[in-house]
Backbone bond lengths (Angstrom), bond angles and torsions (degrees), N, CA, C in turn:
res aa  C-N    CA-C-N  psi(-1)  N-CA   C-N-CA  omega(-1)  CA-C   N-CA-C  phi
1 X - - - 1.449 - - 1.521 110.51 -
2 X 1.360 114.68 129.22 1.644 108.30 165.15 1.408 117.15 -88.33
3 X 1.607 99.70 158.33 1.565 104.24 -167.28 1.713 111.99 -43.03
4 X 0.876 121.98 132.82 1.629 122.33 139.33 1.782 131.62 -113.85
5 X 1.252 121.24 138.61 1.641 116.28 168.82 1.711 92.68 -23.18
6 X 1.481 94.88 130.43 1.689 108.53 171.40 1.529 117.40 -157.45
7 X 1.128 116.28 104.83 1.666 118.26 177.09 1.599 96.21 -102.94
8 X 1.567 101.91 102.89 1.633 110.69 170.80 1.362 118.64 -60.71
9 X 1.206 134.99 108.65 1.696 128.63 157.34 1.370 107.15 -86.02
10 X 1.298 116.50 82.31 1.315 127.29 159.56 1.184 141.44 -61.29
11 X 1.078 126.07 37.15 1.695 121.41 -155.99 1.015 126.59 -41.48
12 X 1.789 128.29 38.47 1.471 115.43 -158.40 1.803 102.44 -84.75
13 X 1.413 107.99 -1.42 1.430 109.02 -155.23 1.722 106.17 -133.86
14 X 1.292 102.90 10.79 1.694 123.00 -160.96 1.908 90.42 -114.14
15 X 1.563 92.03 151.68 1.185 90.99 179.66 1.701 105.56 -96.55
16 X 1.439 101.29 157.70 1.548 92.43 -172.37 1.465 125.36 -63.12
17 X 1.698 137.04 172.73 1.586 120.51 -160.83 1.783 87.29 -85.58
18 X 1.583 107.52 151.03 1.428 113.18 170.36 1.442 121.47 -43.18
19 X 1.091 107.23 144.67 2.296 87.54 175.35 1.646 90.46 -82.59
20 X 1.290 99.14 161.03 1.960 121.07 169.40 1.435 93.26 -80.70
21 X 1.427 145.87 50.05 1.136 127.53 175.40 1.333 117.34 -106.75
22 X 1.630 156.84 147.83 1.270 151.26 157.37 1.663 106.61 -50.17
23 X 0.792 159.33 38.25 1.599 158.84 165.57 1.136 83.28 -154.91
24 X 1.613 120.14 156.02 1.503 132.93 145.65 1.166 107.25 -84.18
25 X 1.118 93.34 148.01 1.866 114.69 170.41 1.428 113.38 -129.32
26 X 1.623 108.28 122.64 1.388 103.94 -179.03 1.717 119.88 -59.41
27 X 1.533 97.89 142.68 1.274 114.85 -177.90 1.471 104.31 -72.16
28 X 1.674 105.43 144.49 1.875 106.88 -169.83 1.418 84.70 -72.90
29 X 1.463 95.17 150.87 1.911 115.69 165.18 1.439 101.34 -69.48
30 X 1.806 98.54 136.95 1.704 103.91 167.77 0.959 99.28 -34.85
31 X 1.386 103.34 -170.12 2.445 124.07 162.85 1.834 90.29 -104.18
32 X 1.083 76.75 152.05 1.932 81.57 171.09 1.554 96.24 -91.61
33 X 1.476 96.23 157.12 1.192 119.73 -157.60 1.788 104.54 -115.95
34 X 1.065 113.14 117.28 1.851 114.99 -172.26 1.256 111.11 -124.09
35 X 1.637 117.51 135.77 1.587 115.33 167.61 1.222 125.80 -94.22
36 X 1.044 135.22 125.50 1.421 136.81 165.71 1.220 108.33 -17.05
37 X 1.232 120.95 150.45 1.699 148.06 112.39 1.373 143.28 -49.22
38 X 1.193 140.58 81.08 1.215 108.31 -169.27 1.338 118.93 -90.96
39 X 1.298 118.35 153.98 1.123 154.18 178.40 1.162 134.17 -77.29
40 X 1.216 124.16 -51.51 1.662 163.70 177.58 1.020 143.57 -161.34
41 X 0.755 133.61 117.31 1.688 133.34 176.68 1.502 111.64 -101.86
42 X 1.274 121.01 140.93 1.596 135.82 -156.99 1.585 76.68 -147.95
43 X 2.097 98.50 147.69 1.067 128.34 133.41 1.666 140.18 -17.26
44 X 1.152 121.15 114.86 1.754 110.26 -171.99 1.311 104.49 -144.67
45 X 1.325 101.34 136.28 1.484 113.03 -172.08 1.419 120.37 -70.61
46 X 1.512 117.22 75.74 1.567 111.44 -172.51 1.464 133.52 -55.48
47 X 1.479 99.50 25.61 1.420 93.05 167.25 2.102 111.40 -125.70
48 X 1.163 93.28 0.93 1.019 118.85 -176.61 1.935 120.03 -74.14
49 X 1.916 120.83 88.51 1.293 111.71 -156.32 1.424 93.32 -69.61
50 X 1.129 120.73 130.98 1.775 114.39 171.13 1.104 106.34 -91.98
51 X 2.007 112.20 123.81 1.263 110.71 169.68 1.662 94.89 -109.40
52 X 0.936 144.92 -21.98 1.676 136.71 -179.06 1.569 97.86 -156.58
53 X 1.791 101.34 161.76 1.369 106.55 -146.75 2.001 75.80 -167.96
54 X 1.725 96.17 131.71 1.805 97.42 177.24 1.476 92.46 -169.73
55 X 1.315 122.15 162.81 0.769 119.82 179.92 2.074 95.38 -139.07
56 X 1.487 107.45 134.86 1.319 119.77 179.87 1.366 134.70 -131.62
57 X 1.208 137.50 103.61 1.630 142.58 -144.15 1.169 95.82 18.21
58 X 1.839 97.30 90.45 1.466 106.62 161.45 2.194 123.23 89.93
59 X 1.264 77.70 -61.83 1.599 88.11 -173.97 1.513 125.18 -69.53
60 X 1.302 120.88 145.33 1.636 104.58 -175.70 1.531 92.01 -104.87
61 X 1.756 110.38 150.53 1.251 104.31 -175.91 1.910 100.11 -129.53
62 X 1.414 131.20 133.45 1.329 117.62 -177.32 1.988 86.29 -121.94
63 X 1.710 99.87 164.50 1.559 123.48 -164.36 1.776 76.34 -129.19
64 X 1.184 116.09 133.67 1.635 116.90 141.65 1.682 121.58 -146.87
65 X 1.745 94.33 156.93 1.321 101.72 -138.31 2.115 90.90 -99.74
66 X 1.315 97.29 -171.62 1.455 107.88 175.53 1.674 107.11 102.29
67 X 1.461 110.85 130.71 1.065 108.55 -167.33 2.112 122.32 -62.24
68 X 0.786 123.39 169.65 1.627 115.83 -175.50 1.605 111.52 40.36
69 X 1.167 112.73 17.17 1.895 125.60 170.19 1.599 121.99 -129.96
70 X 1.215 114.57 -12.42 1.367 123.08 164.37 1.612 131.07 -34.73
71 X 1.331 113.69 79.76 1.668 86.51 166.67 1.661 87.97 -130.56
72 X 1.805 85.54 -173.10 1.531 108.60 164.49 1.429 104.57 -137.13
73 X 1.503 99.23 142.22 1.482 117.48 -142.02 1.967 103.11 -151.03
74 X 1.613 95.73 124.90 1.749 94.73 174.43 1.815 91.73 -90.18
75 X 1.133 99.88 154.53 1.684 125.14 177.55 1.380 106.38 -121.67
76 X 1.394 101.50 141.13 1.796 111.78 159.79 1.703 92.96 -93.00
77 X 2.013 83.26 122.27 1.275 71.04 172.80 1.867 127.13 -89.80
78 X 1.574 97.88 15.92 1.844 82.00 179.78 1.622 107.72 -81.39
79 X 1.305 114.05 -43.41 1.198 112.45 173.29 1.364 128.97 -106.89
80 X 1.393 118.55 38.15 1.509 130.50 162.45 1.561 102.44 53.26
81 X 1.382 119.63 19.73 1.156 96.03 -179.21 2.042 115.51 -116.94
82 X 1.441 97.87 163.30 1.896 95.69 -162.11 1.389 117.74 -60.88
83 X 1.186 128.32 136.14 1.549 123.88 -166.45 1.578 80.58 -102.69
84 X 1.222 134.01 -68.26 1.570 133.68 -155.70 1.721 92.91 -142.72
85 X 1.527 116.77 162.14 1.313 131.92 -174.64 1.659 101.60 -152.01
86 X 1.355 109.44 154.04 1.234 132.77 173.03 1.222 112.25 -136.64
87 X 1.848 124.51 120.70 1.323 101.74 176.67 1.888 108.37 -97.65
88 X 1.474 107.45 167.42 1.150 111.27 170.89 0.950 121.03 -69.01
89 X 1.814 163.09 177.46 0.998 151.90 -160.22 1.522 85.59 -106.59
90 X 1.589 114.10 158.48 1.271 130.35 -164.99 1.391 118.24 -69.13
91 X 1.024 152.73 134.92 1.569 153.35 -179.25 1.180 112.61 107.21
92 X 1.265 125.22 -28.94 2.032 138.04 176.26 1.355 116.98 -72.71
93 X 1.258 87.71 125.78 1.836 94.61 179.15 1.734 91.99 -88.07
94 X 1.386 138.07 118.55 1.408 152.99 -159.42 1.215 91.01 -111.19
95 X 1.260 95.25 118.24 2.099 121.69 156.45 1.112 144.55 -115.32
96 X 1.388 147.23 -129.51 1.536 122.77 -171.15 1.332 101.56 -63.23
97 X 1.327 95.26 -172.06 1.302 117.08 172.10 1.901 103.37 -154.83
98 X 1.810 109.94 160.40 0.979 110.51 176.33 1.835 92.29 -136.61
99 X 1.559 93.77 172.40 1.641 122.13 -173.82 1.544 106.01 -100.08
100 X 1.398 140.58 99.77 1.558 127.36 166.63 1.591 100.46 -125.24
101 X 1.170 113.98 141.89 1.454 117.34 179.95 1.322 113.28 58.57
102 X 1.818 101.60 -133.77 1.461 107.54 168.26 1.381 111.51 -87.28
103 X 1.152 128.99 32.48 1.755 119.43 -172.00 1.244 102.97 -149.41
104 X 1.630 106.14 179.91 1.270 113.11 -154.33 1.364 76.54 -149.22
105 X 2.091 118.40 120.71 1.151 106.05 159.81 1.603 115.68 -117.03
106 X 1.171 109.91 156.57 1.502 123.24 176.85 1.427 145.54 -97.01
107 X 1.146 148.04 118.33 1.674 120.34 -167.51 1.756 100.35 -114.36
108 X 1.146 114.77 163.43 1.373 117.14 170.04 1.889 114.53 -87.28
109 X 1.490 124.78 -149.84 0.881 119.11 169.42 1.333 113.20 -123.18
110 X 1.566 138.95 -35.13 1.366 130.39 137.13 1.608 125.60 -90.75
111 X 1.082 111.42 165.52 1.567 110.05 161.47 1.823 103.70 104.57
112 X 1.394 104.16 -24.50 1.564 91.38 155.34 2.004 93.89 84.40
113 X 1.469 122.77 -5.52 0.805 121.34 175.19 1.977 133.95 -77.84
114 X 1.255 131.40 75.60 1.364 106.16 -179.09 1.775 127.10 -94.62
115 X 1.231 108.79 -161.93 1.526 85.23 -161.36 1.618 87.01 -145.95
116 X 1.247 117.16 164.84 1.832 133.08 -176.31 1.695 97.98 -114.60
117 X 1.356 98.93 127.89 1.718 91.05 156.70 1.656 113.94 -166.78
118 X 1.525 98.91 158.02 1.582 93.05 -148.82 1.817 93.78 -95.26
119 X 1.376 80.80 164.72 1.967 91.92 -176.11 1.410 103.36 -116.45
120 X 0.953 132.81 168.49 2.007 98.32 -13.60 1.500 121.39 -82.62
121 X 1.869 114.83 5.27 0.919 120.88 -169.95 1.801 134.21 -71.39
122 X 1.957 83.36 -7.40 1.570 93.75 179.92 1.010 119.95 69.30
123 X 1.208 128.24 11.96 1.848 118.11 -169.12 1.381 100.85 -116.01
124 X 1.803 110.22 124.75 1.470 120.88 179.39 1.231 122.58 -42.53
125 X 1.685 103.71 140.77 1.494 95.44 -172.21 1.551 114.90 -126.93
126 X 1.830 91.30 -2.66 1.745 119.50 177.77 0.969 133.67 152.62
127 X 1.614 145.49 -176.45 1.121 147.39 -160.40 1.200 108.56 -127.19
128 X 1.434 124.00 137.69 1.631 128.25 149.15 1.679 103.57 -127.82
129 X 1.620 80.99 164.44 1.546 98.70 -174.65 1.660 99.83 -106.51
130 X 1.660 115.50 172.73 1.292 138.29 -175.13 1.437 109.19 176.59
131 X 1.304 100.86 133.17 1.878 120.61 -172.77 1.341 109.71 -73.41
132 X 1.652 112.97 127.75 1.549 108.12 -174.17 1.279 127.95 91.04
133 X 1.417 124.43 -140.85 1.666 133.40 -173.56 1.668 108.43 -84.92
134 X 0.885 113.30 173.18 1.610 132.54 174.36 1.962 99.01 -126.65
135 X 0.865 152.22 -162.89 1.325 169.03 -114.40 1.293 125.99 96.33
136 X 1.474 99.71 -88.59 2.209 102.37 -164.88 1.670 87.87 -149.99
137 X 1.058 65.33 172.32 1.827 81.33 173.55 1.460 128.41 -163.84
138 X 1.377 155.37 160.35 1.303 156.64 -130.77 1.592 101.55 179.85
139 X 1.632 101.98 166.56 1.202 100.42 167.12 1.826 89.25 -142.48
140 X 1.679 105.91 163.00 1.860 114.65 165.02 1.515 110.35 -112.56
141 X 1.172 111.96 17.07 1.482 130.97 157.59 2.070 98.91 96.00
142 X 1.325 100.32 -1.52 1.696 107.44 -170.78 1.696 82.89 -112.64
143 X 1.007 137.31 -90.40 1.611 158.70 179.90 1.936 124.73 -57.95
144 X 1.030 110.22 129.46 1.753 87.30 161.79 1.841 102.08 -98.84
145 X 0.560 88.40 158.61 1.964 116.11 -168.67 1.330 105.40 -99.37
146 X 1.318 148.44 103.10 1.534 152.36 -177.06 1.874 115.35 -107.96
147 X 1.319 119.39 110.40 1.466 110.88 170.71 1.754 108.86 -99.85
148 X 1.221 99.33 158.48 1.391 106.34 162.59 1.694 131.02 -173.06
149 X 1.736 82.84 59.19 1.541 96.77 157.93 1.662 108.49 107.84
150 X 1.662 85.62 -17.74 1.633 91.62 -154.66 1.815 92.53 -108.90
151 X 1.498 109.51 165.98 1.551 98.74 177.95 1.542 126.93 -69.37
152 X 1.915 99.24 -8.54 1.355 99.78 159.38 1.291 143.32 -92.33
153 X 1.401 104.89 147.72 1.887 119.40 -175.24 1.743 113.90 -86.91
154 X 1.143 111.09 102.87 1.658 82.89 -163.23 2.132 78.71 -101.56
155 X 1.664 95.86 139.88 1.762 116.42 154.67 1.216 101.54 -71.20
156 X 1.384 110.33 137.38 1.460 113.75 149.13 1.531 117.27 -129.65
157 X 1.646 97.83 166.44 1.793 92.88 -174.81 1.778 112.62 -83.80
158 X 1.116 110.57 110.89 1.686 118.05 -176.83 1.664 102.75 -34.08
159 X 1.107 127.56 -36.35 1.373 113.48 -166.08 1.656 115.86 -101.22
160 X 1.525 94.76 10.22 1.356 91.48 -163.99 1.840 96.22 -131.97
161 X 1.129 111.90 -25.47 1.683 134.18 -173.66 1.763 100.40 60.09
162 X 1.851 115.22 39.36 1.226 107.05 171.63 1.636 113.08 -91.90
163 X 1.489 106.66 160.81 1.860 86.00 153.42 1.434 139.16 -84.27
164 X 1.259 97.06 104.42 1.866 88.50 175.37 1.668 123.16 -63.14
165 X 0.976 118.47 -33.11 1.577 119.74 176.24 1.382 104.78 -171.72
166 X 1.551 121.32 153.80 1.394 148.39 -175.75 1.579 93.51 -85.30
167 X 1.531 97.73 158.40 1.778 107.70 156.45 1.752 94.06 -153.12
168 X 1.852 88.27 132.59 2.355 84.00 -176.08 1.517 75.28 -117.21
169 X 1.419 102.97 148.03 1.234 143.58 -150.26 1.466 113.35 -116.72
170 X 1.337 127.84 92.67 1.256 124.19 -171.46 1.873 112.39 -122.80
171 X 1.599 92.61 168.99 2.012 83.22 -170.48 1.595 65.07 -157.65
172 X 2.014 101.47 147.36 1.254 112.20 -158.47 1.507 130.20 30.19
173 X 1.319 129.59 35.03 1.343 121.12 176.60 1.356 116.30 91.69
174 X 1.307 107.57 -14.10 2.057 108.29 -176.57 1.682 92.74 -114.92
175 X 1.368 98.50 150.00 1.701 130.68 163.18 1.741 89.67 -47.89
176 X 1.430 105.11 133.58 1.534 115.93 165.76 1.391 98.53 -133.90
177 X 1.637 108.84 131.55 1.233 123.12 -171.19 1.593 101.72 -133.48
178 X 1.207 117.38 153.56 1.643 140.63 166.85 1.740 85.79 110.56
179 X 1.430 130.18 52.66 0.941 129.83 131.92 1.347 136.34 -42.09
180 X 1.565 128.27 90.61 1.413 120.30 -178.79 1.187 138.76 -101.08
181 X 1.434 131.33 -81.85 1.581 134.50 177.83 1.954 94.49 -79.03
182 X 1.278 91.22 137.79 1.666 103.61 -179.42 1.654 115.51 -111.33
183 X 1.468 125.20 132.37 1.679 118.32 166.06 1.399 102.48 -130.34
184 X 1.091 121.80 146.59 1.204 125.65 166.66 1.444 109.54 -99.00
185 X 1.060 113.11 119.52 2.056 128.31 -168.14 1.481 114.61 -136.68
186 X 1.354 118.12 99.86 1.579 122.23 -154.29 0.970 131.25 -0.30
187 X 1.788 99.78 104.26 1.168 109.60 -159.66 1.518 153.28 59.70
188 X 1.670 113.57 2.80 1.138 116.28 -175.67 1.605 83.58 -147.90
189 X 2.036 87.04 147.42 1.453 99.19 176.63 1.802 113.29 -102.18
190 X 0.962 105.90 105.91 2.138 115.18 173.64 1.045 97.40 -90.59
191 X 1.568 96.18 127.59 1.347 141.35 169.43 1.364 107.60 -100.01
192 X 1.688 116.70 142.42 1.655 125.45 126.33 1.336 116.49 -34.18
193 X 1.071 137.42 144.57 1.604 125.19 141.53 2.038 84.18 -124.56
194 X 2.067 68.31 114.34 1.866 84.26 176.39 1.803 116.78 -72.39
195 X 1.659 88.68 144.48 1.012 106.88 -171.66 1.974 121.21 66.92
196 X 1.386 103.84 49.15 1.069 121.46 -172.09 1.444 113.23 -158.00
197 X 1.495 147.09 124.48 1.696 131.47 162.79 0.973 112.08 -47.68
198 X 1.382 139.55 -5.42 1.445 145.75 -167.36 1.530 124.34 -63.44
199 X 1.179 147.32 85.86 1.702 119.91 153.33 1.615 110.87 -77.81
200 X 1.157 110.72 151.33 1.773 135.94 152.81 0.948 99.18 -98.82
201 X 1.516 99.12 136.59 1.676 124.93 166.41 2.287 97.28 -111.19
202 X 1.300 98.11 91.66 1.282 109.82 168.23 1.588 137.80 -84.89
203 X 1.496 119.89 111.11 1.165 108.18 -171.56 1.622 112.40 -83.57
204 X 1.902 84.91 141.91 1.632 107.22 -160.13 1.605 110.27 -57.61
205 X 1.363 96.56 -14.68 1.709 82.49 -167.29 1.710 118.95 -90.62
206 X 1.787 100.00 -36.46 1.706 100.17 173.65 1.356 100.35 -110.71
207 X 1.031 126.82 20.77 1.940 113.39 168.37 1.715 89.57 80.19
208 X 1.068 144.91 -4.15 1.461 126.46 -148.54 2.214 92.90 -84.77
209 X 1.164 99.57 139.71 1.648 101.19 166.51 1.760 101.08 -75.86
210 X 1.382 106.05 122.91 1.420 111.84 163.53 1.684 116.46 -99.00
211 X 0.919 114.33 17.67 1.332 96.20 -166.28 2.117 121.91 162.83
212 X 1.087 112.15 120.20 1.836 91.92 -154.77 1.427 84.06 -126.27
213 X 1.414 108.26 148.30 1.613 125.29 176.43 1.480 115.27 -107.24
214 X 1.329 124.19 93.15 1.752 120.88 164.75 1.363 111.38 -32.34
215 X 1.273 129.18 121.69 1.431 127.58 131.90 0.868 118.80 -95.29
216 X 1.601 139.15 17.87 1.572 140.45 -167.45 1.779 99.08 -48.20
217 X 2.278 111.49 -46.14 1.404 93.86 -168.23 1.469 114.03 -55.22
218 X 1.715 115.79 -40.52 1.079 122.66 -164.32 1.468 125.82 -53.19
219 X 1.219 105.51 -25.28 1.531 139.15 -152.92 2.122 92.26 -86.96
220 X 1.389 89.63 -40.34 1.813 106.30 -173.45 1.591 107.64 -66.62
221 X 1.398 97.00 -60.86 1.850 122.78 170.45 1.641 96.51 -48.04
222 X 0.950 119.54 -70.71 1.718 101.06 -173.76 1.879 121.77 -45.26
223 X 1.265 86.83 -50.11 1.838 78.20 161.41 1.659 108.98 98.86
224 X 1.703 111.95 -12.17 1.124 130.61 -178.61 1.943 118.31 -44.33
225 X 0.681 113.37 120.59 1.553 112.79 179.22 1.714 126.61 -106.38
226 X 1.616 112.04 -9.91 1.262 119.29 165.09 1.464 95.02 -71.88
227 X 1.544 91.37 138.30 2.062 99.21 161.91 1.775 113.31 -65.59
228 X 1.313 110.23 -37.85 1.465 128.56 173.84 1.914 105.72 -32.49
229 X 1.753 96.29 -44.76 1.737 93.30 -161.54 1.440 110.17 -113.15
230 X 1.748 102.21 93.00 1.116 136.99 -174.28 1.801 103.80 -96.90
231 X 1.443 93.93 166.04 1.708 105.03 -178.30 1.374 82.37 -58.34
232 X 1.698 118.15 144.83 1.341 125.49 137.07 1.742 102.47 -159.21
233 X 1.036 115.81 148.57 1.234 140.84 -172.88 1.554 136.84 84.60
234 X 1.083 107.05 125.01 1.694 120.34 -167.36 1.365 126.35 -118.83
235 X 1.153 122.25 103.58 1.979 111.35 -156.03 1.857 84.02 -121.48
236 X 1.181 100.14 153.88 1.370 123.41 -165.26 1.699 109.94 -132.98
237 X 1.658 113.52 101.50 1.618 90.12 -174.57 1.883 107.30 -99.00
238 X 0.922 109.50 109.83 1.249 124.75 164.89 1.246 115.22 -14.27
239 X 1.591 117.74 -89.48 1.275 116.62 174.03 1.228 136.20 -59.62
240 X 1.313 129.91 -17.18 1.483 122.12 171.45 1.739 107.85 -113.08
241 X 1.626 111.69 -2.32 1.476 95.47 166.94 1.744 115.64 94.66
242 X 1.443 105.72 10.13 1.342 113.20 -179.45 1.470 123.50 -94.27
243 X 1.181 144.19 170.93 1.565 146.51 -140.59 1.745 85.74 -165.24
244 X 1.737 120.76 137.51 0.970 116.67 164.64 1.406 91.91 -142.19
245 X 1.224 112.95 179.21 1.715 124.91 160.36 1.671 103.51 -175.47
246 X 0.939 99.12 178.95 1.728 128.46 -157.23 1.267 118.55 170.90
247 X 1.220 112.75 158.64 1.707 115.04 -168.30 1.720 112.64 -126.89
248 X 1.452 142.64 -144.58 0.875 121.03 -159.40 1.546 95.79 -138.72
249 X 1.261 96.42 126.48 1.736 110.76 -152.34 1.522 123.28 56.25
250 X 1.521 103.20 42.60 1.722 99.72 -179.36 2.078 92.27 -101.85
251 X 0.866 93.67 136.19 1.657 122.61 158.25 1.653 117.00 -32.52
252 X 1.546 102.37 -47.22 1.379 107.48 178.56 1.482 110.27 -124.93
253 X 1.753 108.72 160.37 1.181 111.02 172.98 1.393 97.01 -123.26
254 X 1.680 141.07 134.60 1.397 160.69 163.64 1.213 136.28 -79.76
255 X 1.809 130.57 101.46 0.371 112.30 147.36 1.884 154.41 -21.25
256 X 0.932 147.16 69.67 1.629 130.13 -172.59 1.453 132.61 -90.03
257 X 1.046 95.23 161.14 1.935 95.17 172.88 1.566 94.91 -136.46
258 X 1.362 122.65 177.86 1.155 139.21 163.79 1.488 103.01 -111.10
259 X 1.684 116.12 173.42 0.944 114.25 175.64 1.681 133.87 -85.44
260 X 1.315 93.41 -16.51 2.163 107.45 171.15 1.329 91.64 -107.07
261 X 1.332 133.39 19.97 1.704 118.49 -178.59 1.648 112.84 95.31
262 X 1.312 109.39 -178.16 1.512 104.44 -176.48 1.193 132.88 -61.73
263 X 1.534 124.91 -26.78 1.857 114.41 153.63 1.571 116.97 -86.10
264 X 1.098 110.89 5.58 1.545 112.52 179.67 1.757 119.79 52.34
């Protein structure tokens, strides 16, 4: 997404609005709010806008966005540097991407266009369509998980790229929207909320935010001075249990932990 005028009402830290009801009803408790650890710090390609970030047997894979700059690209991750690239076709601003099978699919941010391509070789393998925005995307190993901007999550069926069911996404009781880069990390789906240090850790089943991770230090440590290059991207390695993120044109990519472990 490129910048636009934006005054965030974030409520991650607000108490929810009273209900109009004759009885009170207690107001839901914020989510507690936790900062990272870091772990590691790796190499990052500062020119590189990160719109999605995953990592899949082994390999780290980054999506970046901006028109005539689009590719998708595997990384070494010790030295941040490009093992293989794919560009997006010309005119598409290119955004997340997810891991199913042998492929890696992608959506843009207008035009409703996404694309199939096989790994690790990157080479297109086809097109599907979807109504509206593109953003990030995830999978819970049953569904891939699609955001776009809005507080809704729409599932879709991997073999079919339909929607099987919505999830709207709320923290204190209100719709939270500018949902961006998506991971699925036991059991809970973390979000960007663009243009914010913020992730939500949202549970899959009622949309409810359980829980939000500061990167404000991380956000400081990068050193970034465009408003444009905000935290975005979250890769999750499965098998060994690791948490990364990075933002868009940041210098470094981070290892993390939380402090009770990955749901904190």
């Amino acid at each position: 997404m490129t910048v636009r005028p934006l005054i965030l009402a974030l409520a991650l830290l607000l108490p929810a609005a009273a209900p109009q009801a004759s009885a009170p009803v207690p107001a839901p408790a914020p989510p507690p709010v936790e900062k990272p650890v870091v772990v590691r710090a790796y190499p990052h390609d500062s020119t590189a806008f990160t719109e999605g970030l995953l990592i899949a047997d082994g390999a780290l894979y980054e999506s970046t966005g901006r028109e005539g700059q689009s590719v998708i690209r595997q990384v070494d991750l010790a030295s941040g540097k490009t093992l293989r690239q794919a560009t997006v076709p010309s005119g598409l601003f290119g955004e997340g991407i997810v891991a199913w099978g042998p492929e890696l699919r992608s959506v843009t941010w207008h035009g409703g266009r996404g694309f199939r391509w096989s790994r690790p070789a990157l080479k297109k393998l086809g097109e599907w369509k979807y109504a509206g925005e593109g953003w990030a995307m995830t999978d819970d190993g049953r569904q891939i998980i699609l955001s776009d901007g809005t507080p809704r999550l729409r599932f879709l069926n991997p073999a079919t790229m339909a929607v099987a069911r919505t999830l709207d996404v709320t923290v204190n009781g209100r719709p939270l929207k500018y949902l961006n880069e998506l991971e699925y990390i036991d059991g809970q789906i973390w979000a960007n909320v663009w243009m914010t240090p913020y992730i939500v850790r949202i549970d899959p089943a009622g949309g409810v935010v359980k829980g939000v991770v500061d990167l404000s230090e991380l956000v400081a440590r990068a050193g970034v001075t465009d408003r444009d290059s905000v935290a975005n991207g979250i890769a999750y390695d499965r098998a060994k249990h690791r948490i990364f993120v990075t933002g868009k044109n940041w210098p470094e990519l981070y290892e993390i932990r939380l402090g009770g472990g990955a749901k904190g």
